[in-house]
N, CA and C atoms as an extended XYZ file, in Angstrom:
438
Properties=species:S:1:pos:R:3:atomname:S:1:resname:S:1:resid:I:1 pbc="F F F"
N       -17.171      -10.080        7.132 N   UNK     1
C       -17.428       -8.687        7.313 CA  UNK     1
C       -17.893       -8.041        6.000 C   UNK     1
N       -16.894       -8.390        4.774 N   UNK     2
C       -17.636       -7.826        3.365 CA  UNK     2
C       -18.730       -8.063        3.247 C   UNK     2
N       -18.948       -9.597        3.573 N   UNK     3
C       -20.677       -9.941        3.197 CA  UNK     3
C       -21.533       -9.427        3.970 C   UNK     3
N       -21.539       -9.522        5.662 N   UNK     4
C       -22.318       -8.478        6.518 CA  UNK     4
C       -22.701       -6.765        6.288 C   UNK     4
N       -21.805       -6.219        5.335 N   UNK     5
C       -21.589       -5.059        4.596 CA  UNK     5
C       -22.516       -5.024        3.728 C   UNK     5
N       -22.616       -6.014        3.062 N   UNK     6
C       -23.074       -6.182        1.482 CA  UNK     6
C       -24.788       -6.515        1.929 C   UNK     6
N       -24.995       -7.154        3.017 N   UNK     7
C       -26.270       -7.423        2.832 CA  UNK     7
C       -26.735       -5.810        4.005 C   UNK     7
N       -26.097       -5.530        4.329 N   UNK     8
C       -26.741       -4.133        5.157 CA  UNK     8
C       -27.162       -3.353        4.017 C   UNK     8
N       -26.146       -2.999        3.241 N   UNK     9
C       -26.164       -2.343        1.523 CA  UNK     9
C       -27.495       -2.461        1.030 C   UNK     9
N       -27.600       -4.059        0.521 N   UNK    10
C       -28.704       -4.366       -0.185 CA  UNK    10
C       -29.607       -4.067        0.603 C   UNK    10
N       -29.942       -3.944        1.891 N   UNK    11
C       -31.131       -3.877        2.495 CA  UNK    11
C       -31.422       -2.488        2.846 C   UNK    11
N       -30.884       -1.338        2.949 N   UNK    12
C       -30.665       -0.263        3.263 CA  UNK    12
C       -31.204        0.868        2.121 C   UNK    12
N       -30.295        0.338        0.461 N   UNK    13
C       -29.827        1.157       -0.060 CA  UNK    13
C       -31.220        1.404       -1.166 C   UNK    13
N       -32.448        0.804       -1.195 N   UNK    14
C       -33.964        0.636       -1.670 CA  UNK    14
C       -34.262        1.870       -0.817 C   UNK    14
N       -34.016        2.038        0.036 N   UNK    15
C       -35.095        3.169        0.941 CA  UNK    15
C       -34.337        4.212        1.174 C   UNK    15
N       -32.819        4.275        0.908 N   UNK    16
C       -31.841        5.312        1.411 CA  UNK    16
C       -32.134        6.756        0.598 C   UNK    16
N       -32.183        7.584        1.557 N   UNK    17
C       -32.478        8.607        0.848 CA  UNK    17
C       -31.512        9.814        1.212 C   UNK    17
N       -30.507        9.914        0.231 N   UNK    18
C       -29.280       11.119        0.630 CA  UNK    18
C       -29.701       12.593        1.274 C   UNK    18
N       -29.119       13.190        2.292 N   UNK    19
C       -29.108       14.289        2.771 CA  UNK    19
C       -27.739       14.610        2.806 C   UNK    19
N       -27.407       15.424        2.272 N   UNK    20
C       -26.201       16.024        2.344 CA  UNK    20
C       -25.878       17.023        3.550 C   UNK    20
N       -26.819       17.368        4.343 N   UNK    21
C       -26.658       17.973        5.537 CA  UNK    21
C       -26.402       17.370        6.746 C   UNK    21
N       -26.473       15.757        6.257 N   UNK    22
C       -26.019       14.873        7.616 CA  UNK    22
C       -24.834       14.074        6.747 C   UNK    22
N       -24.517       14.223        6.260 N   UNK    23
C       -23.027       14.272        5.911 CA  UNK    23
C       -22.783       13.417        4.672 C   UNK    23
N       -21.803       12.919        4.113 N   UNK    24
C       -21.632       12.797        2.475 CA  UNK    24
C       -22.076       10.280        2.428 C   UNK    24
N       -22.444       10.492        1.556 N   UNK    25
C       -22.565        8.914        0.990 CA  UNK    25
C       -21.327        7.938        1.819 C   UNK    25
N       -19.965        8.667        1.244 N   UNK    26
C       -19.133        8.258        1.705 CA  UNK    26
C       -18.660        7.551        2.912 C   UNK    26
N       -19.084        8.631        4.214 N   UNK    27
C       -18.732        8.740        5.414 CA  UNK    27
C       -19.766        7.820        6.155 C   UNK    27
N       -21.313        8.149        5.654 N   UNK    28
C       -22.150        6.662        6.221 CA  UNK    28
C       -21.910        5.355        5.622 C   UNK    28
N       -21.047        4.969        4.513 N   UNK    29
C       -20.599        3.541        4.323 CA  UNK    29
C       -19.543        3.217        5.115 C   UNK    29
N       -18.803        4.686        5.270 N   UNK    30
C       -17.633        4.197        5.916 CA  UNK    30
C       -18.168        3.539        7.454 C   UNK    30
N       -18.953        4.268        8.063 N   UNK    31
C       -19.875        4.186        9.592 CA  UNK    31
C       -19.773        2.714        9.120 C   UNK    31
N       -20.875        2.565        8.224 N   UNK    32
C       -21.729        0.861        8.511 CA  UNK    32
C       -20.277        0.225        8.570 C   UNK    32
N       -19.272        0.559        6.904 N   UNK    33
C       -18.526       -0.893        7.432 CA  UNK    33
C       -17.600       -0.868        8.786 C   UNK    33
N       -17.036        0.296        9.464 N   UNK    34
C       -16.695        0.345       11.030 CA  UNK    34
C       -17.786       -0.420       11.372 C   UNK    34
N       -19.151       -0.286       11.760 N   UNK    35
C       -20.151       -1.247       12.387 CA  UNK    35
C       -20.195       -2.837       12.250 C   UNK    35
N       -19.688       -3.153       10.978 N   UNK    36
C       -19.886       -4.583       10.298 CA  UNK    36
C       -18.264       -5.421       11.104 C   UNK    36
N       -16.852       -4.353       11.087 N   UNK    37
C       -15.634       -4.538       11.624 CA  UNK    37
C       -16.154       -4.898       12.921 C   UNK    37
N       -16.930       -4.044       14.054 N   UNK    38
C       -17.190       -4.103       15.532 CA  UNK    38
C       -17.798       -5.550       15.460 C   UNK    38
N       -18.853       -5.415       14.836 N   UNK    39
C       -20.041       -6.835       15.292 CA  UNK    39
C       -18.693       -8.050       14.928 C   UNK    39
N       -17.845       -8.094       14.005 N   UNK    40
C       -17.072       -9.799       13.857 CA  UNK    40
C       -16.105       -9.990       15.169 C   UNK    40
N       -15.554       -8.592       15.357 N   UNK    41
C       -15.274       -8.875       16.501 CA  UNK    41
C       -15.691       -9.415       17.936 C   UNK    41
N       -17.206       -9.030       17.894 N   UNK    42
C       -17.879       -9.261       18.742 CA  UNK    42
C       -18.327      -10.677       19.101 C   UNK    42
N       -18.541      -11.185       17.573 N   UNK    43
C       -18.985      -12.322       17.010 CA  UNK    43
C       -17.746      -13.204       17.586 C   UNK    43
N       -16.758      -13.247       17.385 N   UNK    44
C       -15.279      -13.933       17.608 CA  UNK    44
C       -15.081      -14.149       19.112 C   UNK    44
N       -15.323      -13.416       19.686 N   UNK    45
C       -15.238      -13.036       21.208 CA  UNK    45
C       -16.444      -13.752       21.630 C   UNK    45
N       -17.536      -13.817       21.503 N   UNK    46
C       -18.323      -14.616       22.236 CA  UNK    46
C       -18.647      -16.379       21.840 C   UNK    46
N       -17.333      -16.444       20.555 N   UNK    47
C       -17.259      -18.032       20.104 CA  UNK    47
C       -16.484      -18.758       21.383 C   UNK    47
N       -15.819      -17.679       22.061 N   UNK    48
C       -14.683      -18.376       22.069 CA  UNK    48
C       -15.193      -18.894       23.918 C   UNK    48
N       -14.481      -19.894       24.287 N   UNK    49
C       -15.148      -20.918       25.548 CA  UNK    49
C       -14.679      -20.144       26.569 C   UNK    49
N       -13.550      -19.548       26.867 N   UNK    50
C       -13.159      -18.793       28.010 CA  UNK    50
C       -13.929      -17.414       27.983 C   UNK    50
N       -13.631      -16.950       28.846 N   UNK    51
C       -14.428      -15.590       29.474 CA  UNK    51
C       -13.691      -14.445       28.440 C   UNK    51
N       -14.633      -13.584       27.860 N   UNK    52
C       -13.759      -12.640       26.945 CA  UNK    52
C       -14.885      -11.408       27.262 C   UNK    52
N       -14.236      -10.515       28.028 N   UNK    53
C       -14.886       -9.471       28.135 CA  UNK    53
C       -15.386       -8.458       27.061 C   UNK    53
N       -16.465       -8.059       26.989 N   UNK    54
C       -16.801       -6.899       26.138 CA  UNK    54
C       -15.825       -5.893       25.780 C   UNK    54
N       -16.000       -6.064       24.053 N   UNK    55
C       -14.637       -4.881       23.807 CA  UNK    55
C       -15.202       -3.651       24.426 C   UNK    55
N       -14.083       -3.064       25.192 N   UNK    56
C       -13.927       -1.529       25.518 CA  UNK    56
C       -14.674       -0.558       24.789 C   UNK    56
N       -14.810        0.512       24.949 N   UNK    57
C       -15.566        1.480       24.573 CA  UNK    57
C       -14.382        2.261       23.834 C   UNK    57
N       -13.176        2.202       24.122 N   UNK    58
C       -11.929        3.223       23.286 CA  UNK    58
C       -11.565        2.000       22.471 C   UNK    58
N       -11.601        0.502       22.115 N   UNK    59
C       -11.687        0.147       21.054 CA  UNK    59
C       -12.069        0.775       19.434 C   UNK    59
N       -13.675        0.955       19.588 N   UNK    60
C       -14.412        1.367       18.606 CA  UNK    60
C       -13.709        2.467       18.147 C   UNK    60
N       -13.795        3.514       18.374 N   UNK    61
C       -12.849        4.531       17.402 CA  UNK    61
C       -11.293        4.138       17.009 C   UNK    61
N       -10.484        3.207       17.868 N   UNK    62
C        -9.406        2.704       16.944 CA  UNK    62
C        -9.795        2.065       15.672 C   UNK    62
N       -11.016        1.172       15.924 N   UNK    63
C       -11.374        0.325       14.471 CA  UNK    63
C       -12.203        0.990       13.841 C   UNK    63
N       -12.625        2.021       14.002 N   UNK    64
C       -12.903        2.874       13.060 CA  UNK    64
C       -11.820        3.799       12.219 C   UNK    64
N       -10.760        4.511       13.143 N   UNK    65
C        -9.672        5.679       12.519 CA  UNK    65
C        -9.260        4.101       11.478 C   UNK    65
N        -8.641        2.972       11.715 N   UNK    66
C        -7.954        1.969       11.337 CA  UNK    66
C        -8.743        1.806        9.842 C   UNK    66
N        -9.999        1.585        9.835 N   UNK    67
C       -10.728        1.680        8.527 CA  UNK    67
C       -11.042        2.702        7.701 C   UNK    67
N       -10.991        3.758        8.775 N   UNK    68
C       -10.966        5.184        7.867 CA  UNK    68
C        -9.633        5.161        7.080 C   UNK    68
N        -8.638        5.067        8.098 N   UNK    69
C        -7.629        5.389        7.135 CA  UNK    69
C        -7.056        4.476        6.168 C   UNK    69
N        -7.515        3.010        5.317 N   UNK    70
C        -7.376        2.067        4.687 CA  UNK    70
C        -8.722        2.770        3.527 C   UNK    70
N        -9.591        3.220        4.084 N   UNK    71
C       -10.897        3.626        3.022 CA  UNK    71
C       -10.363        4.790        2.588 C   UNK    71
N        -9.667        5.622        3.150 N   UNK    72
C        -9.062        7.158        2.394 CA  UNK    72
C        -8.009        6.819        1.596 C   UNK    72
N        -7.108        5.969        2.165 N   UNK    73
C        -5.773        5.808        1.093 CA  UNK    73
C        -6.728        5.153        0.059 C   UNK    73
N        -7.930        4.028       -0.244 N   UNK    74
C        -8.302        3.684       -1.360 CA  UNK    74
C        -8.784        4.525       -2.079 C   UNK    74
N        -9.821        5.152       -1.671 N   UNK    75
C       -10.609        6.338       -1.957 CA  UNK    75
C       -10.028        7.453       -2.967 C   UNK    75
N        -8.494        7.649       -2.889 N   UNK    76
C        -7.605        8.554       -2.995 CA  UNK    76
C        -6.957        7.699       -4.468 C   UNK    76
N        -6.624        6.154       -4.333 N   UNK    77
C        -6.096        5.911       -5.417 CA  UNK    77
C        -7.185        5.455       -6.120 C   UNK    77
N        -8.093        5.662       -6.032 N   UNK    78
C        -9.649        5.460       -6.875 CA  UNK    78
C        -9.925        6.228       -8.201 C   UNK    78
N       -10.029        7.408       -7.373 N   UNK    79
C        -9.980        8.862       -7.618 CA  UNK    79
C        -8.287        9.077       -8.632 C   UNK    79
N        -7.444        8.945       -8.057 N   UNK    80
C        -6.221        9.123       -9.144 CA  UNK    80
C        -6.439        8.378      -10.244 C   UNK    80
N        -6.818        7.357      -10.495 N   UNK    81
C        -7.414        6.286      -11.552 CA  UNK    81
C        -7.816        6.703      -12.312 C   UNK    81
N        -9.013        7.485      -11.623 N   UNK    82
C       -10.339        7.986      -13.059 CA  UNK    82
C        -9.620        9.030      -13.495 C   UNK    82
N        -8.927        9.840      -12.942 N   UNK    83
C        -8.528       10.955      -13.607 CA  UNK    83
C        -7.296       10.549      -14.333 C   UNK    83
N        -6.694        9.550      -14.406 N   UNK    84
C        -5.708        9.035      -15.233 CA  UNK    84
C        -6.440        8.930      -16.339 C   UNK    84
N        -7.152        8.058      -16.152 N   UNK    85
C        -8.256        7.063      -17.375 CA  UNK    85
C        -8.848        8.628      -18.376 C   UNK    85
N        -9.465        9.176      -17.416 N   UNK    86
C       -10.155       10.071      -18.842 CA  UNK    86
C        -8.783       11.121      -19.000 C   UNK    86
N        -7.150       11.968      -18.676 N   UNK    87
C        -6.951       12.384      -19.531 CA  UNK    87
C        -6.188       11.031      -20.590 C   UNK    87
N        -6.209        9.854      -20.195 N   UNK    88
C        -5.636        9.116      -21.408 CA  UNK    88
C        -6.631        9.279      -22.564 C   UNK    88
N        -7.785        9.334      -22.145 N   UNK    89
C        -8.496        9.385      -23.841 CA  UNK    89
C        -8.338       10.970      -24.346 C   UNK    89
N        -7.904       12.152      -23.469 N   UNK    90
C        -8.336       13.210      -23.740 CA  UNK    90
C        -6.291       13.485      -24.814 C   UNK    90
N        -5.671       13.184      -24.460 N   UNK    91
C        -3.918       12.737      -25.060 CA  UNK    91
C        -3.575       12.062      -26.049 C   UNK    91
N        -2.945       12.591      -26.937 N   UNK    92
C        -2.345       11.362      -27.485 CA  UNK    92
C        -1.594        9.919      -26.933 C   UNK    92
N        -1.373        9.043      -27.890 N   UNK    93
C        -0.913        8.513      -27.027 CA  UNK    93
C         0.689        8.488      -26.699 C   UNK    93
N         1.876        9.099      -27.371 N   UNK    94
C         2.923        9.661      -27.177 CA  UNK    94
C         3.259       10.625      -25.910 C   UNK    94
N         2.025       11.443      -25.829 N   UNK    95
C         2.222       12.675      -25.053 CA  UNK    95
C         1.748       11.665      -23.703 C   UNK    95
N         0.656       10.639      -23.608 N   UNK    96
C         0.406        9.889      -22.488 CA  UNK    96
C         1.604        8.932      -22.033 C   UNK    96
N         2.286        8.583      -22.489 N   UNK    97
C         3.803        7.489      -22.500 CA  UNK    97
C         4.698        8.718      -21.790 C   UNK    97
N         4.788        9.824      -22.686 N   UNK    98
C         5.517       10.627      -21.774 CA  UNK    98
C         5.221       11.263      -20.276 C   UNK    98
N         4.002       11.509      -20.309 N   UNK    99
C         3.212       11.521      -18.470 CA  UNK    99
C         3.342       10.431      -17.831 C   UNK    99
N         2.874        9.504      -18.333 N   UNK   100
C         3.106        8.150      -17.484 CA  UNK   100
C         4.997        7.997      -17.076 C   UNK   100
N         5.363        7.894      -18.194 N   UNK   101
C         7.022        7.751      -17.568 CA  UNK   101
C         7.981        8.938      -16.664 C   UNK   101
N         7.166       10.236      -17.093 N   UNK   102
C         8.291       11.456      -16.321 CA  UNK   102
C         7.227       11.823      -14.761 C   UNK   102
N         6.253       11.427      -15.115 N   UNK   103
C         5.446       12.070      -13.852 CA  UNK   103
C         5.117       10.312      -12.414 C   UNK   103
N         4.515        9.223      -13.494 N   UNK   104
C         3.957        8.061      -12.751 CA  UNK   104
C         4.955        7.334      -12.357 C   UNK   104
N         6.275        7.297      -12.917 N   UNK   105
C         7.034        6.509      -12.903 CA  UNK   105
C         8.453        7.010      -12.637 C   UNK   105
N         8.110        8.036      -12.995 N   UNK   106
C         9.486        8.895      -12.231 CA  UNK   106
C        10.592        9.244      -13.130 C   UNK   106
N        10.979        8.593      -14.223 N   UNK   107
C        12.128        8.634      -14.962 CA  UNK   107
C        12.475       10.181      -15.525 C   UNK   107
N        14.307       10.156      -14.952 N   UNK   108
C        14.425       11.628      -16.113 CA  UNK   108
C        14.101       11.716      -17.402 C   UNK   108
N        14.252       13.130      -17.441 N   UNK   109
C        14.128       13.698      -18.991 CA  UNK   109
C        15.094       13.019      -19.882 C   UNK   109
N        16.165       12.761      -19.562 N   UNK   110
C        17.472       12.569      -20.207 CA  UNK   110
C        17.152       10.741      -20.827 C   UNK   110
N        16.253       10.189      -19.882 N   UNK   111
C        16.240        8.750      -20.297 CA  UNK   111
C        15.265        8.653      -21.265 C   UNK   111
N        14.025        9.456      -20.777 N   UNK   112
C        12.929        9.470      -21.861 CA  UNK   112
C        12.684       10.205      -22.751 C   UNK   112
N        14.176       11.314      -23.071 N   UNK   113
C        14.288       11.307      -24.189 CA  UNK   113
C        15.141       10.789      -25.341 C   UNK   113
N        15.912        9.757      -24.581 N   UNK   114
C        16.742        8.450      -25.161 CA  UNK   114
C        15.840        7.583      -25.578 C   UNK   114
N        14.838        6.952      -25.019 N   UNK   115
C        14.215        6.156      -25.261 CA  UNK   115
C        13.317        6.527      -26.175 C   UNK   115
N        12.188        7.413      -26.192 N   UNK   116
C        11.189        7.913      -27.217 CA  UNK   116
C        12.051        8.571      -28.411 C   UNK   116
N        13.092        9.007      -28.362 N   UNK   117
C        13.964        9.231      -29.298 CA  UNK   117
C        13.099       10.744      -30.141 C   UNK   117
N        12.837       11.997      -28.684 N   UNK   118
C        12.561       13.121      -28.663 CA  UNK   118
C        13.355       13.912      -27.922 C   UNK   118
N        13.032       15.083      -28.155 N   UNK   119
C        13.886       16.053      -27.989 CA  UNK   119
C        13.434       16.342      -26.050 C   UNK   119
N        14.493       17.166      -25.506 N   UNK   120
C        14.089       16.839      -24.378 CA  UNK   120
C        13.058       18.174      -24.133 C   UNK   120
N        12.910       19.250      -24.502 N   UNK   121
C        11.877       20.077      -24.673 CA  UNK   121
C        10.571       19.687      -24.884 C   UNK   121
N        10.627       18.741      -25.354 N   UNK   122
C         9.203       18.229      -25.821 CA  UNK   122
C         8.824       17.218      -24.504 C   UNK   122
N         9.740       17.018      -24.236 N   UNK   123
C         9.747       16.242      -22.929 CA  UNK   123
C         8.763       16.898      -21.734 C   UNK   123
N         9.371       18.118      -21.498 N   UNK   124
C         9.299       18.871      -20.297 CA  UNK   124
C         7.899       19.767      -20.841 C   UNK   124
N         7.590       20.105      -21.916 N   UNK   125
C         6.554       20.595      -21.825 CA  UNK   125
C         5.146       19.671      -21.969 C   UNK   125
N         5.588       18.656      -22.350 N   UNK   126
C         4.476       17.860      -22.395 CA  UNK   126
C         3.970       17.097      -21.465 C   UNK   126
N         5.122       16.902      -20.715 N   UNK   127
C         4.954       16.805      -19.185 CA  UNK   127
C         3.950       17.828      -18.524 C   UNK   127
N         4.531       18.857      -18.521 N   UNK   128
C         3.926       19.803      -17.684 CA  UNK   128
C         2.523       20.091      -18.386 C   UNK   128
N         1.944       20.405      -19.861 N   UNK   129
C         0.479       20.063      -19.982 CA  UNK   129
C        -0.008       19.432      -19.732 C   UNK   129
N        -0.065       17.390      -20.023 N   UNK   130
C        -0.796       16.599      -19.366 CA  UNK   130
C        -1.140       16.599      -18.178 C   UNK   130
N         0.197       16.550      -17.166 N   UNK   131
C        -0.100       17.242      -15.827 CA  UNK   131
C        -0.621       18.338      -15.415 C   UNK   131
N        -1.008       19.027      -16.324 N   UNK   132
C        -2.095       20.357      -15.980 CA  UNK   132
C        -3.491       19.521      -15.970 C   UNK   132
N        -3.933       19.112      -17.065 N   UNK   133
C        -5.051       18.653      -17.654 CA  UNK   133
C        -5.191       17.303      -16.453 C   UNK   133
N        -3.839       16.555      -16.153 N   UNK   134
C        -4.455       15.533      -14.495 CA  UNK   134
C        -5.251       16.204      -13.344 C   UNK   134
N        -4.471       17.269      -13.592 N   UNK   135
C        -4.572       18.282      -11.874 CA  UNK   135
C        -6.145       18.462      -12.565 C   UNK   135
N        -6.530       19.446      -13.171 N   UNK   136
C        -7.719       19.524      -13.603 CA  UNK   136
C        -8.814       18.445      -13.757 C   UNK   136
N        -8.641       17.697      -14.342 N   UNK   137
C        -9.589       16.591      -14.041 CA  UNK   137
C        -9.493       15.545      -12.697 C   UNK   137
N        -8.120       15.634      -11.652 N   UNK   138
C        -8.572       15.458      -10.551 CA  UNK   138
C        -9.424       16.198      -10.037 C   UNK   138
N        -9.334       17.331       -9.592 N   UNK   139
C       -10.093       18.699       -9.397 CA  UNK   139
C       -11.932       18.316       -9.386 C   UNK   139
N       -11.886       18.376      -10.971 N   UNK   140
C       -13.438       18.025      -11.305 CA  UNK   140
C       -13.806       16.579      -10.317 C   UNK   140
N       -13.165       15.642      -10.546 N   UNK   141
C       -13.495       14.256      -10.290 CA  UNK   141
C       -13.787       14.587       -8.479 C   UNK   141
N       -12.803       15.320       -7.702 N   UNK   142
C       -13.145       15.301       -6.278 CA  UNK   142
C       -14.611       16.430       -6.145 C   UNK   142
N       -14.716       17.257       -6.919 N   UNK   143
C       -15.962       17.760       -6.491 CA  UNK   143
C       -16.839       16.868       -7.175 C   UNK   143
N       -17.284       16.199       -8.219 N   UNK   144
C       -18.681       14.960       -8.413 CA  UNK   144
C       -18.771       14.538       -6.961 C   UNK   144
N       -17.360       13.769       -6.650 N   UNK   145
C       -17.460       12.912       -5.592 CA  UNK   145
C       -18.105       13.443       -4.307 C   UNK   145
N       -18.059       14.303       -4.503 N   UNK   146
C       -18.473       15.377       -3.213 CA  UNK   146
C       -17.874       14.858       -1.924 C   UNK   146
């Protein structure tokens, strides 16, 4: 199915020409690979020696919602990524150890400021800037993405 994907891609994506009024980049890859999911199925079903009726017509939108919603949860930790990645260069790297541990990872104030061997004020506000500056550059990153 990836590779049936991949060569629709390559063959498609020379002549593709974006309209944003018929809807975003996104949502027609998502289409093809639902399309590329239908055809293996299809493909599987007519290998097989006994009688296998044509998938249903209320199939297709299950294996589509089913891929939508595996392409949004990725989509989503894609997107959290990049906006990790650029405020790490935009942070020190102290103030990034402390986002990563009180916000990514969950740990109290009380541990990480045992461990970094800071005050816990410094804790909580530095928390709460980096995490301004995430929210913000998530922000930016979902409108590029359009």
């Amino acid at each position: 199915m990836v590779q049936e994907t991949l060569l629709t891609l390559v063959r498609t994506l020379p002549k593709f020409n974006y309209d944003r009024t018929r809807g975003s980049f996104k949502g027609w890859l998502l289409k093809t690979t639902a399309w590329r999911v239908q055809d293996q199925f299809r493909k599987r079903a007519s290998n097989r020696l006994e009688f296998v009726p044509e998938l249903p017509e209320a199939v297709h939108p299950t294996i589509e919602n089913g891929v939508r919603h595996l392409w949004d949860a990725e989509w989503d930790q894609n997107l959290l990524s990049a906006a990790i990645e650029r405020v790490k260069k935009q942070v020190s790297a102290k103030q990034f150890q402390i986002f990563d541990l009180a916000v990514l990872r969950q740990w109290s104030t009380a541990r990480i400021s045992a461990e970094l061997e800071v005050h816990a004020g410094y804790v909580y506000l530095t928390k709460h800037r980096v995490n301004q500056r995430f929210k913000s550059e998530l922000a930016l990153i979902r409108g590029e993405a359009g």
